[in-house]
Biotite code that builds the C-alpha atoms (Angstrom):
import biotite.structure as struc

atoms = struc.array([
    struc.Atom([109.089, -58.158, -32.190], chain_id="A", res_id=1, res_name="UNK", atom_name="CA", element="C"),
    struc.Atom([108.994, -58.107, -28.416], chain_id="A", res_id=2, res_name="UNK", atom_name="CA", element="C"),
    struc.Atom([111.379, -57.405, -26.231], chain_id="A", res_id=3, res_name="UNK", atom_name="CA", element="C"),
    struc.Atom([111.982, -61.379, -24.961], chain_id="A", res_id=4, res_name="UNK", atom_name="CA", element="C"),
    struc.Atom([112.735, -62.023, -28.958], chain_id="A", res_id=5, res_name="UNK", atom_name="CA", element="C"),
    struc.Atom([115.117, -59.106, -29.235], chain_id="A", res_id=6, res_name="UNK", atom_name="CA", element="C"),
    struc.Atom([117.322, -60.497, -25.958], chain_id="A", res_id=7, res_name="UNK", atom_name="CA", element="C"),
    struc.Atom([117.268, -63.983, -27.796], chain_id="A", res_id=8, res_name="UNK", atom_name="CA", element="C"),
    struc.Atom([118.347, -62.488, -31.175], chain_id="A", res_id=9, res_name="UNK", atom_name="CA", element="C"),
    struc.Atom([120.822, -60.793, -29.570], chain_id="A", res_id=10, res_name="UNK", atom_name="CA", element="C"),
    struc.Atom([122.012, -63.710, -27.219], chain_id="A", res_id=11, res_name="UNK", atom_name="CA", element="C"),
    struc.Atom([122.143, -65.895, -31.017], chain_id="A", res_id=12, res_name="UNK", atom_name="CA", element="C"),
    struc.Atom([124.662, -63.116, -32.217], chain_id="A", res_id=13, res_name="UNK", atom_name="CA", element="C"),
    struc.Atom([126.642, -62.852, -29.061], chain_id="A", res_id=14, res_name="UNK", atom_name="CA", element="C"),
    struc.Atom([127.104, -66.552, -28.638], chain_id="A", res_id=15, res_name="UNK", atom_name="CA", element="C"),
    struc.Atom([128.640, -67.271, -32.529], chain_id="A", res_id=16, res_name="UNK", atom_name="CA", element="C"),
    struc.Atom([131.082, -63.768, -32.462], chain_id="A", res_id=17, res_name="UNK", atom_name="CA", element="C"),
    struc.Atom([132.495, -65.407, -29.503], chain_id="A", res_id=18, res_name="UNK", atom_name="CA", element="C"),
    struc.Atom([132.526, -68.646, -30.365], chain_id="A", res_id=19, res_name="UNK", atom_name="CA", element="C"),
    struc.Atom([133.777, -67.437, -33.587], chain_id="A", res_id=20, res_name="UNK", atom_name="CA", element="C"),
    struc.Atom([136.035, -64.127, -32.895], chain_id="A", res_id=21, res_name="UNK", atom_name="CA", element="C"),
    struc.Atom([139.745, -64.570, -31.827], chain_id="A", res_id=22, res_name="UNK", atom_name="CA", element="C"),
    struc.Atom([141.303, -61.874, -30.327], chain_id="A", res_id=23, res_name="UNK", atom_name="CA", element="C"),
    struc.Atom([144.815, -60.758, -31.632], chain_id="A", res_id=24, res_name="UNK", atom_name="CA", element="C"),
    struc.Atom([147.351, -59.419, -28.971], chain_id="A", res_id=25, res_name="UNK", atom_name="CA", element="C"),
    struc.Atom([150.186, -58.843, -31.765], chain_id="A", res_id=26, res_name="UNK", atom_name="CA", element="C"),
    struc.Atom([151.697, -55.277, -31.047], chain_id="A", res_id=27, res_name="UNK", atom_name="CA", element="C"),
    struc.Atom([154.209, -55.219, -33.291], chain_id="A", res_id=28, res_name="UNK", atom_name="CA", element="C"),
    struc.Atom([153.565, -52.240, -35.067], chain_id="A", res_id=29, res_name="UNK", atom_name="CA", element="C"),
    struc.Atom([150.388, -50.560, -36.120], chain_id="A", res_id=30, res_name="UNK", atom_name="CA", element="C"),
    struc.Atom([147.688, -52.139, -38.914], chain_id="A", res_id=31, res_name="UNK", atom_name="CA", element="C"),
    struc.Atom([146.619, -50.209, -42.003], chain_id="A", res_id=32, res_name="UNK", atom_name="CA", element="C"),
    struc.Atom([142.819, -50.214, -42.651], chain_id="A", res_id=33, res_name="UNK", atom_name="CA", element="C"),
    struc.Atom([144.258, -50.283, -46.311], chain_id="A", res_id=34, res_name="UNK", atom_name="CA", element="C"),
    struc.Atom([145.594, -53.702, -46.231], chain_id="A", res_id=35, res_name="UNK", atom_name="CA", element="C"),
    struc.Atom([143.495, -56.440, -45.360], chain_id="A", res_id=36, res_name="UNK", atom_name="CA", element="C"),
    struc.Atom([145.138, -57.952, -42.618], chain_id="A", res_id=37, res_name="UNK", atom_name="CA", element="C"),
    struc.Atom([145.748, -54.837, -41.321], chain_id="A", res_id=38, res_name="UNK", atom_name="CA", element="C"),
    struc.Atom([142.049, -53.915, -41.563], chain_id="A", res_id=39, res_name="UNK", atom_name="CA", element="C"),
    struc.Atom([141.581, -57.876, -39.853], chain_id="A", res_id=40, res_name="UNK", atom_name="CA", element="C"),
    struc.Atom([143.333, -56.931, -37.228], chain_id="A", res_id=41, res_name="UNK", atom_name="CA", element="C"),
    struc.Atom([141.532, -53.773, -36.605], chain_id="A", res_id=42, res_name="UNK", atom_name="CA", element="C"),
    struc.Atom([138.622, -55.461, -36.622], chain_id="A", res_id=43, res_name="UNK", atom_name="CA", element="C"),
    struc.Atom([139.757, -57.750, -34.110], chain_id="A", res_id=44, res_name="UNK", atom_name="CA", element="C"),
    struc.Atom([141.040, -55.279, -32.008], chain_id="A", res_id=45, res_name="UNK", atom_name="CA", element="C"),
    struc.Atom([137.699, -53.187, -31.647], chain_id="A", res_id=46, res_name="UNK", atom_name="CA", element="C"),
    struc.Atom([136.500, -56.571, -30.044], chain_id="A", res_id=47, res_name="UNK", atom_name="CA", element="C"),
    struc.Atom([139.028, -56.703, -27.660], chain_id="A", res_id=48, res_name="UNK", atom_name="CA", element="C"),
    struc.Atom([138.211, -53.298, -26.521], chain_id="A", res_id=49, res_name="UNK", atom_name="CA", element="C"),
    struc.Atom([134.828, -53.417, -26.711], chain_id="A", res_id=50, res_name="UNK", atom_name="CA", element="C"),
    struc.Atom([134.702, -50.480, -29.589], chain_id="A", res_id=51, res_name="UNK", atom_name="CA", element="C"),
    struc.Atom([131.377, -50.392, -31.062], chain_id="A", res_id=52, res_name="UNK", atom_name="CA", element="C"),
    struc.Atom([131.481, -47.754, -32.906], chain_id="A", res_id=53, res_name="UNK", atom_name="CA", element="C"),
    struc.Atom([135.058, -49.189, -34.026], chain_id="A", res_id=54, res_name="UNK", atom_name="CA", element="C"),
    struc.Atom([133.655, -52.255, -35.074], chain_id="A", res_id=55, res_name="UNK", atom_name="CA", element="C"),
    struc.Atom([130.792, -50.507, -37.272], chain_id="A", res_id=56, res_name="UNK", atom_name="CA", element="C"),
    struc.Atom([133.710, -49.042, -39.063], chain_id="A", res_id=57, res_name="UNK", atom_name="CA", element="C"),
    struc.Atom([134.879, -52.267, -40.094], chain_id="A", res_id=58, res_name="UNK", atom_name="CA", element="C"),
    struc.Atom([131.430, -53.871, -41.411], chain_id="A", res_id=59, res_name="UNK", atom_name="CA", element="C"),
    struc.Atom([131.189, -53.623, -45.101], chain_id="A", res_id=60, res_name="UNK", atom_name="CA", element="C"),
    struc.Atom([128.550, -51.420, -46.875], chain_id="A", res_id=61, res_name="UNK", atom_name="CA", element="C"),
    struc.Atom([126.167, -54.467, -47.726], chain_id="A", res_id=62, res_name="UNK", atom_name="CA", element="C"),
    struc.Atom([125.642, -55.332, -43.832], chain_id="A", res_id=63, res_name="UNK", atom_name="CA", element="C"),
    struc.Atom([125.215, -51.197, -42.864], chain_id="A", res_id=64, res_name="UNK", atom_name="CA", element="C"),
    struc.Atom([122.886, -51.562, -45.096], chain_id="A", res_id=65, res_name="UNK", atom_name="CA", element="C"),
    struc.Atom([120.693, -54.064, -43.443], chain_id="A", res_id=66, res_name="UNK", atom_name="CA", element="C"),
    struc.Atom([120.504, -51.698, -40.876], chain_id="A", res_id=67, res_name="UNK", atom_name="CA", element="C"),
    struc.Atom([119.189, -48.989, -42.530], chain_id="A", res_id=68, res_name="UNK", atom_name="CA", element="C"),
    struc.Atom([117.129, -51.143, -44.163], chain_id="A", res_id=69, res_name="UNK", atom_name="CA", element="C"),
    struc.Atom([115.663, -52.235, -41.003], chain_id="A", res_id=70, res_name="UNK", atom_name="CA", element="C"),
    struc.Atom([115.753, -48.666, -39.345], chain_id="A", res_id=71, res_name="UNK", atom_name="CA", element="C"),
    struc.Atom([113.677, -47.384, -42.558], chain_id="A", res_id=72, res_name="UNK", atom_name="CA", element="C"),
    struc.Atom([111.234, -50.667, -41.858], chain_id="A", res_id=73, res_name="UNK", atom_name="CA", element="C"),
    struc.Atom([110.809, -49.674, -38.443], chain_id="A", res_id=74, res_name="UNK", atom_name="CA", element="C"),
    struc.Atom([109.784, -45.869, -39.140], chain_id="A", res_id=75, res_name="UNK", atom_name="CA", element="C"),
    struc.Atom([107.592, -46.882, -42.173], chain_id="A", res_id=76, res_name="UNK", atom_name="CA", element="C"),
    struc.Atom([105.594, -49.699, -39.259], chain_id="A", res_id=77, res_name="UNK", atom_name="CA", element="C"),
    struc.Atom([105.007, -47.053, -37.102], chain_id="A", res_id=78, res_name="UNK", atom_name="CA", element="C"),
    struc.Atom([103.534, -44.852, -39.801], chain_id="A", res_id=79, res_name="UNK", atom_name="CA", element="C"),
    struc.Atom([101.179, -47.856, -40.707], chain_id="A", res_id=80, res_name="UNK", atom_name="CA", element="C"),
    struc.Atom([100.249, -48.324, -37.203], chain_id="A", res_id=81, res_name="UNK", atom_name="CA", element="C"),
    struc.Atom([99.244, -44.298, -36.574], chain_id="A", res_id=82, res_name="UNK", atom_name="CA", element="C"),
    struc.Atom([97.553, -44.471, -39.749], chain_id="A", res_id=83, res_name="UNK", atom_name="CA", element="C"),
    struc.Atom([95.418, -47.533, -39.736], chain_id="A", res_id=84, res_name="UNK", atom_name="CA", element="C"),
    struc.Atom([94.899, -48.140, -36.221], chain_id="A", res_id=85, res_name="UNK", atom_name="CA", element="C"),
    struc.Atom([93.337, -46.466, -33.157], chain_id="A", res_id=86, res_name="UNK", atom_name="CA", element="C"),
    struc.Atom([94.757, -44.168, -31.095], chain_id="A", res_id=87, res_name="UNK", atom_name="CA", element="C"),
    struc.Atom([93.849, -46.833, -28.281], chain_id="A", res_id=88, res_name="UNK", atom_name="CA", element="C"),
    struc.Atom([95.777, -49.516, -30.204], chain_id="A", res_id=89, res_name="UNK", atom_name="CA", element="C"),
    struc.Atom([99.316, -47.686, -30.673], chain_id="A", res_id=90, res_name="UNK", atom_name="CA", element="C"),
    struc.Atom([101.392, -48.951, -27.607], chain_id="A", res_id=91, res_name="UNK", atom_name="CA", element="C"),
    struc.Atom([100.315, -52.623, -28.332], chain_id="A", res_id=92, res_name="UNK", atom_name="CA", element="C"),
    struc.Atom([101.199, -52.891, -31.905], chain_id="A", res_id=93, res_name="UNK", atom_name="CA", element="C"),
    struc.Atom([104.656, -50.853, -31.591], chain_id="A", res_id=94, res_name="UNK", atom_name="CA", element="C"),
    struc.Atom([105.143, -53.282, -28.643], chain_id="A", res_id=95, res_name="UNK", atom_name="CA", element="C"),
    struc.Atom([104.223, -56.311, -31.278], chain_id="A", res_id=96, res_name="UNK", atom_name="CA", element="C"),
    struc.Atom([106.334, -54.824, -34.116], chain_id="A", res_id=97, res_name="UNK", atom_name="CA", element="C"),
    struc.Atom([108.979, -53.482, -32.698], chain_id="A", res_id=98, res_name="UNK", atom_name="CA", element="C"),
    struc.Atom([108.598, -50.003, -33.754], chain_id="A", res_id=99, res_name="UNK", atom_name="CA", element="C"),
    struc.Atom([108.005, -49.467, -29.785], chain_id="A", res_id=100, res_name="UNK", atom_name="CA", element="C"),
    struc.Atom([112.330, -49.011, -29.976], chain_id="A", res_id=101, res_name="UNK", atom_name="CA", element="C"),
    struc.Atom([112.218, -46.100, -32.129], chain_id="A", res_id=102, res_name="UNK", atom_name="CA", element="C"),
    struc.Atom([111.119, -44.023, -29.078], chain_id="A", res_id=103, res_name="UNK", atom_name="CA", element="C"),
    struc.Atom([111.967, -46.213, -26.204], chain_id="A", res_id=104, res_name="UNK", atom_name="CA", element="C"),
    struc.Atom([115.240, -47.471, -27.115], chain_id="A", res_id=105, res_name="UNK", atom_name="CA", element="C"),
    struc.Atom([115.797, -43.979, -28.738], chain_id="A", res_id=106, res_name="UNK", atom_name="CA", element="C"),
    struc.Atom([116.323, -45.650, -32.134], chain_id="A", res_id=107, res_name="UNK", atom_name="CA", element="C"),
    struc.Atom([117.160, -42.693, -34.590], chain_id="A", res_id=108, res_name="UNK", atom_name="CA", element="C"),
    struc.Atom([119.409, -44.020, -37.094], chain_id="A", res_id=109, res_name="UNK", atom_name="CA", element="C"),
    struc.Atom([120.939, -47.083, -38.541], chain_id="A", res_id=110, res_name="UNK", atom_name="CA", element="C"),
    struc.Atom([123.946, -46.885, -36.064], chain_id="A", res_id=111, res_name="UNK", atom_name="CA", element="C"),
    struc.Atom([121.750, -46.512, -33.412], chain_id="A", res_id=112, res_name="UNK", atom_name="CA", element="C"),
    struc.Atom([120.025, -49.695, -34.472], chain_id="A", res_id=113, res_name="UNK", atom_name="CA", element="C"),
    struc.Atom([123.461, -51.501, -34.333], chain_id="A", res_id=114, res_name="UNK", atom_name="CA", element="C"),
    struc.Atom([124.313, -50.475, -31.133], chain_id="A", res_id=115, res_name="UNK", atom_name="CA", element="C"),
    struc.Atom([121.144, -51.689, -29.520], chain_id="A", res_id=116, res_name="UNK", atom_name="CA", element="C"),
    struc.Atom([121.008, -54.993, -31.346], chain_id="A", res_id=117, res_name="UNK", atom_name="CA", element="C"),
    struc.Atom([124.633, -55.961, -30.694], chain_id="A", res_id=118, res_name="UNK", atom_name="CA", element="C"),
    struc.Atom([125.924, -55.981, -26.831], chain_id="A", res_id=119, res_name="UNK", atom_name="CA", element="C"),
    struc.Atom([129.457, -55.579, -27.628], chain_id="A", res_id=120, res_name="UNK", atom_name="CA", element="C"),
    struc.Atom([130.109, -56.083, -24.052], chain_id="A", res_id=121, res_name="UNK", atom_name="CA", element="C"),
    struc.Atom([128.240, -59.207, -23.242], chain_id="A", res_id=122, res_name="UNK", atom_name="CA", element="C"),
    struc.Atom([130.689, -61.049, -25.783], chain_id="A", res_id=123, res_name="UNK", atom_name="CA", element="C"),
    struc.Atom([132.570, -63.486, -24.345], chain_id="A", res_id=124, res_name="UNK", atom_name="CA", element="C"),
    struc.Atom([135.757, -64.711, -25.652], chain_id="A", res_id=125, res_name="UNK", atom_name="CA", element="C"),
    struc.Atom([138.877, -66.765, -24.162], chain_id="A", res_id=126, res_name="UNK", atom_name="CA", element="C"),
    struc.Atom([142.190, -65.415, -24.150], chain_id="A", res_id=127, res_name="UNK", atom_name="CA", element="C"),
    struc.Atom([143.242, -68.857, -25.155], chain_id="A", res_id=128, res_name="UNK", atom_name="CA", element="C"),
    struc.Atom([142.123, -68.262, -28.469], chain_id="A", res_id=129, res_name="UNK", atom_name="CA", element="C"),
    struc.Atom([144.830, -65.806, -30.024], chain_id="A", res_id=130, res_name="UNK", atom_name="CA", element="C"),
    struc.Atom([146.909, -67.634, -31.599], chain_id="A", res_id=131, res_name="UNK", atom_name="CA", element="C"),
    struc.Atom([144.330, -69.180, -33.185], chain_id="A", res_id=132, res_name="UNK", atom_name="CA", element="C"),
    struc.Atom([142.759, -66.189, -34.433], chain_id="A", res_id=133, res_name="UNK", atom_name="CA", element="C"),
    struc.Atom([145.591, -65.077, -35.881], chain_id="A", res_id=134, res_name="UNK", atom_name="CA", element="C"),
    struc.Atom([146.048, -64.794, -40.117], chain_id="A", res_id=135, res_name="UNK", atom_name="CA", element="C"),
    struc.Atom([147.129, -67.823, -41.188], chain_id="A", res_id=136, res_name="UNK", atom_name="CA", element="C"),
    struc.Atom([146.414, -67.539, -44.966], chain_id="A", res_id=137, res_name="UNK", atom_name="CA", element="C"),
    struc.Atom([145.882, -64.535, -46.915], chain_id="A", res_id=138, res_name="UNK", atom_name="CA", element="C"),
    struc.Atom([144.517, -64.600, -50.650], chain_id="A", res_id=139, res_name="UNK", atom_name="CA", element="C"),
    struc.Atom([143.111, -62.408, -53.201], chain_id="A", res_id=140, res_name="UNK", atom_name="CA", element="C"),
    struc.Atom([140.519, -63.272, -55.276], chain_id="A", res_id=141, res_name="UNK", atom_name="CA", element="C"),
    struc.Atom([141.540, -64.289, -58.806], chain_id="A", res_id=142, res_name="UNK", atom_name="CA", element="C"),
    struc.Atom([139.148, -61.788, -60.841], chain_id="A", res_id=143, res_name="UNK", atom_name="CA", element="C"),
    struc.Atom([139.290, -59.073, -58.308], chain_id="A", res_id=144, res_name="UNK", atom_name="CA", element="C"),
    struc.Atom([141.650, -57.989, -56.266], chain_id="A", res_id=145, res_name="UNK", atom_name="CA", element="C"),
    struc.Atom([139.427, -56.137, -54.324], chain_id="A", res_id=146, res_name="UNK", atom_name="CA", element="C"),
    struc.Atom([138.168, -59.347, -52.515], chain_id="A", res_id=147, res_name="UNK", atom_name="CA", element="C"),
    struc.Atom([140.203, -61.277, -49.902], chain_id="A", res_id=148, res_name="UNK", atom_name="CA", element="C"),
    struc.Atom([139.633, -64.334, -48.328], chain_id="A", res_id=149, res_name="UNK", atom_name="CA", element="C"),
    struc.Atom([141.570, -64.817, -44.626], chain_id="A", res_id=150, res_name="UNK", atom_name="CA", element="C"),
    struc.Atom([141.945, -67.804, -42.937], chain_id="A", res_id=151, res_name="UNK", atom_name="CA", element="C"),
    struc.Atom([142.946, -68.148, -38.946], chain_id="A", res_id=152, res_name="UNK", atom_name="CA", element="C"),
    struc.Atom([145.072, -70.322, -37.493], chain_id="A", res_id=153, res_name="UNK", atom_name="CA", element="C"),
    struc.Atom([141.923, -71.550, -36.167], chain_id="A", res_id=154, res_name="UNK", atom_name="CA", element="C"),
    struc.Atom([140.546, -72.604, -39.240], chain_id="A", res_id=155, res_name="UNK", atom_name="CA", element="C"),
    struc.Atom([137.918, -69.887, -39.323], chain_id="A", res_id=156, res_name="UNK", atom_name="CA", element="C"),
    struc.Atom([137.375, -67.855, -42.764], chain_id="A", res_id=157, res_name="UNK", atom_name="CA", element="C"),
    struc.Atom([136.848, -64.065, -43.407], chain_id="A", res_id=158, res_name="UNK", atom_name="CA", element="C"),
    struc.Atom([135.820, -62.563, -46.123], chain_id="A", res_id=159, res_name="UNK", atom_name="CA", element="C"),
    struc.Atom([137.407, -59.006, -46.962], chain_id="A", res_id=160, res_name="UNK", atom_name="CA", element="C"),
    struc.Atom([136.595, -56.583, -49.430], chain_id="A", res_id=161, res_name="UNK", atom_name="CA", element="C"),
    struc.Atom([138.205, -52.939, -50.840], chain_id="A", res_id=162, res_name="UNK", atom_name="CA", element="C"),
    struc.Atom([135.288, -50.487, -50.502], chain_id="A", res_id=163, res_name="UNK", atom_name="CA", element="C"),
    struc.Atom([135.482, -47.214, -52.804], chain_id="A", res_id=164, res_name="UNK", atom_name="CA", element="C"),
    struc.Atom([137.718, -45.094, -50.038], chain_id="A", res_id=165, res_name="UNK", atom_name="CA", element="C"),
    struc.Atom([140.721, -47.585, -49.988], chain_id="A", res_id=166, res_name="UNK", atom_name="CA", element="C"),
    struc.Atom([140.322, -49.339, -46.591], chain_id="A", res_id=167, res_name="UNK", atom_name="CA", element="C"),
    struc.Atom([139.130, -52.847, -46.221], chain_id="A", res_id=168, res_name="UNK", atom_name="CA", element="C"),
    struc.Atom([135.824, -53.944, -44.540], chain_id="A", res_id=169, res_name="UNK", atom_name="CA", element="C"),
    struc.Atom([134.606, -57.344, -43.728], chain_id="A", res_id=170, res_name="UNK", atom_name="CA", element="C"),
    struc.Atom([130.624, -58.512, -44.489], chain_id="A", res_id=171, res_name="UNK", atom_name="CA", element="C"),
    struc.Atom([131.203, -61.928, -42.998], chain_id="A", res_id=172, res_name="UNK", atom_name="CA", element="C"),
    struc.Atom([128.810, -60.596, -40.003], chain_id="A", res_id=173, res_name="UNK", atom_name="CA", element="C"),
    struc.Atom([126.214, -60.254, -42.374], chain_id="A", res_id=174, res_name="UNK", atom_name="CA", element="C"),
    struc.Atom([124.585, -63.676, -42.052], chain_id="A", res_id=175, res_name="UNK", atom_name="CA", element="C"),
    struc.Atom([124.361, -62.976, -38.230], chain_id="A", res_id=176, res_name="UNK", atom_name="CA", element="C"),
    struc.Atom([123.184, -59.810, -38.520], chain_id="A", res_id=177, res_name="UNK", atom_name="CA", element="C"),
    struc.Atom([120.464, -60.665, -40.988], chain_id="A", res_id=178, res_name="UNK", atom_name="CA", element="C"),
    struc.Atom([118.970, -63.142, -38.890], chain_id="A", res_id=179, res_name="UNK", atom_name="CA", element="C"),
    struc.Atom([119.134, -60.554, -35.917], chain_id="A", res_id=180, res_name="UNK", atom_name="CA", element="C"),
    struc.Atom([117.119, -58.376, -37.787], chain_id="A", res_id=181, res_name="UNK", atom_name="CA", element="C"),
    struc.Atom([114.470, -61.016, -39.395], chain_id="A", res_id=182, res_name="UNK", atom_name="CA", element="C"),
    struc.Atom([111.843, -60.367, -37.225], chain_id="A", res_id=183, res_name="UNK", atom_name="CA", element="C"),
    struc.Atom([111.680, -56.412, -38.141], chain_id="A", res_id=184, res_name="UNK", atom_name="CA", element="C"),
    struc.Atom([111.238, -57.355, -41.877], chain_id="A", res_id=185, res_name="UNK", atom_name="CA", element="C"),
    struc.Atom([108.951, -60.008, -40.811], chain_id="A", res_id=186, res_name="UNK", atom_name="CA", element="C"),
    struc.Atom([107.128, -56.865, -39.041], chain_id="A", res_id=187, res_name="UNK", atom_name="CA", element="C"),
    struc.Atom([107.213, -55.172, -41.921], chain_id="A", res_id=188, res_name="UNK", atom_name="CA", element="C"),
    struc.Atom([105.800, -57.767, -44.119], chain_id="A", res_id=189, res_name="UNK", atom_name="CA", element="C"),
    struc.Atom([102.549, -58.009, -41.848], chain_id="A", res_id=190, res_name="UNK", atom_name="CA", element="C"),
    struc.Atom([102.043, -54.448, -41.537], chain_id="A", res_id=191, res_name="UNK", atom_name="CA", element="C"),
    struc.Atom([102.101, -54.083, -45.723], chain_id="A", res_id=192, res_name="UNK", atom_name="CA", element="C"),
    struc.Atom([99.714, -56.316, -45.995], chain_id="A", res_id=193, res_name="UNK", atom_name="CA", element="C"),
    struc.Atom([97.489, -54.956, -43.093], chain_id="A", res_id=194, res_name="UNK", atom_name="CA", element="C"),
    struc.Atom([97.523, -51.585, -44.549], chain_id="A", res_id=195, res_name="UNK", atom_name="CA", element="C"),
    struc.Atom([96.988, -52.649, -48.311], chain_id="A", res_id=196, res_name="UNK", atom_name="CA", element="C"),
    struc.Atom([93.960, -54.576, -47.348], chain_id="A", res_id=197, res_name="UNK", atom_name="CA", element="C"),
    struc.Atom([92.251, -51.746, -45.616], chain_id="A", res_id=198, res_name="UNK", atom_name="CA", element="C"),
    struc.Atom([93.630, -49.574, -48.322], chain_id="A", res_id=199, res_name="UNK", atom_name="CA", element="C"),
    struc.Atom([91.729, -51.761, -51.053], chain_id="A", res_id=200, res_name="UNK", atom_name="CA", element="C"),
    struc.Atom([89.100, -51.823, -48.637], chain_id="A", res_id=201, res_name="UNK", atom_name="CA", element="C"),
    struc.Atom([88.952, -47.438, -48.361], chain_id="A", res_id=202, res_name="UNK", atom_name="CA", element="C"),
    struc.Atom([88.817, -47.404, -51.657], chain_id="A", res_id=203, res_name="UNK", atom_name="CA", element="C"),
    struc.Atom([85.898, -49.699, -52.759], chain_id="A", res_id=204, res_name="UNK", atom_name="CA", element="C"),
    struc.Atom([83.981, -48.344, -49.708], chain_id="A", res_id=205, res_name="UNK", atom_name="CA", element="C"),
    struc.Atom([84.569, -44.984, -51.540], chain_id="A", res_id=206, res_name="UNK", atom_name="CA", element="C"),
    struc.Atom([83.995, -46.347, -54.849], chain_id="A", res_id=207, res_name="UNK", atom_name="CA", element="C"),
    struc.Atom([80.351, -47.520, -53.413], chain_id="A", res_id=208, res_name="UNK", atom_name="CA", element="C"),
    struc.Atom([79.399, -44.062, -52.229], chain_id="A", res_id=209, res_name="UNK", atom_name="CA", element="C"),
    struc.Atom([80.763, -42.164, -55.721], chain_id="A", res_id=210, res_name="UNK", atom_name="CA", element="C"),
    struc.Atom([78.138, -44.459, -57.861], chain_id="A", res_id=211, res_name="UNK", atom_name="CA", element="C"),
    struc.Atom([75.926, -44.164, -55.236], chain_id="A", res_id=212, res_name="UNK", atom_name="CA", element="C"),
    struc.Atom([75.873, -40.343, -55.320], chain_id="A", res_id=213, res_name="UNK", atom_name="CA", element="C"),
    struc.Atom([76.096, -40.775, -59.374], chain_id="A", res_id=214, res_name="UNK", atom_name="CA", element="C"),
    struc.Atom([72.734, -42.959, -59.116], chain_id="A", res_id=215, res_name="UNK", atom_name="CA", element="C"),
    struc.Atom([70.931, -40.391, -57.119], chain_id="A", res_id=216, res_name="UNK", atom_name="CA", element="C"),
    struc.Atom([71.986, -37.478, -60.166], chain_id="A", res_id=217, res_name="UNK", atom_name="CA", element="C"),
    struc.Atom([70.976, -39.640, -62.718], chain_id="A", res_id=218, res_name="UNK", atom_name="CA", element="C"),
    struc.Atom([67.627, -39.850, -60.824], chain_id="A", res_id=219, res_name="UNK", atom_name="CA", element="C"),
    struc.Atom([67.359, -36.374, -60.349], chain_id="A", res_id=220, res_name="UNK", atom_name="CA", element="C"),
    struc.Atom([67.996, -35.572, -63.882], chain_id="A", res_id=221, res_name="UNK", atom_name="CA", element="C"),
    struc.Atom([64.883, -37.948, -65.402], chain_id="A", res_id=222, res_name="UNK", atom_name="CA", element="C"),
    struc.Atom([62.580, -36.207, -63.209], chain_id="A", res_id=223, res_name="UNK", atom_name="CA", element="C"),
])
């Protein structure tokens, strides 16, 4: 993944959340992460202020998890790439794969990941929007009551769910966020399939030189 990919990944994200992402001036009184409109709202407002770190707190677990998914991915590249390839080669293939960010970028965790992948500042969003960003519908779902669907007054739909401390979190990012990420798992994918081929390839070379060695006993032992 090289660097002109990750600006265009991130441009794809930037462009939809603020296409897609009203901003909510209502300062009526304070939301509650434990009610889903609250928690909406919250969300909304770490956009307006250009929270990252806010706005991480407000992605469900499934999408987190995509990034340490990808984080892991990127670690377990570079390992392929000091292991199977010469010291000579390194800087091209992190620079290829990616895994050039864990150093460069100073990628060290999943958050860290986030952060770099998603400007939250480059987003760019009209005040006009607010009222249509604004709940317009709130329901629970039938079978559990720990998912919520919320619709704007835009017409845009969130999904909402009631993660195991209370509070709600929203994985409707996850689709963007995915597709962010595809080229790291698409990375990762390559670099398997490097490594098991010259893995399979290790270990009939060695296989070769055991029965060789076992030929030259057996030899030895009819004389």
């Amino acid at each position: 993944m090289n660097p002109m990919r990750v600006r265009e990944f991130r441009a794809l994200v930037l462009l939809v959340l603020g296409l897609w992402l009203g901003v909510s001036g209502c300062k009526e009184e304070r939301p509650e992460p434990t009610d889903p409109e609250g928690a909406f709202r919250l969300f909304q407002e770490a956009i307006a202020e250009r929270d990252e770190d806010g706005l991480w707190q407000y992605l469900d677990v499934t999408t987190k998890e995509l990034f340490y998914e990808q984080y892991v991915a990127l670690v377990r590249i570079d390992r392929i790439i000091e292991t199977y390839f010469d010291p000579s080669e390194h800087r091209y293939m992190r620079r290829r794969t990616g895994a050039y960010l864990l150093q460069q970028e100073q990628i060290t965790s999943p958050e860290a990941l986030y952060r770099f992948l998603f400007d939250i500042e480059a987003i760019a969003y009209d005040r006009d929007h607010e009222v249509g960003a604004s709940v317009d519908k709130l329901t629970y779902d039938e079978s559990d009551p720990t998912i919520a669907t919320i619709v704007t007054r835009g017409g845009q739909t969130f999904l909402m769910v009631q993660e195991d401390d209370g509070h709600w979190r929203t994985p409707s990012l996850r689709n963007f966020f995915e597709e962010a990420l595809a080229p790291i798992a698409l990375s990762e994918e390559a670099m398997k399939e490097f490594a098991k081929e010259n893995l399979l390839g290790e270990i009939e070379r060695r296989k070769q030189v055991i029965e060789y060695f076992q030929r030259q006993v057996h030899r030895q032992q009819k004389r």
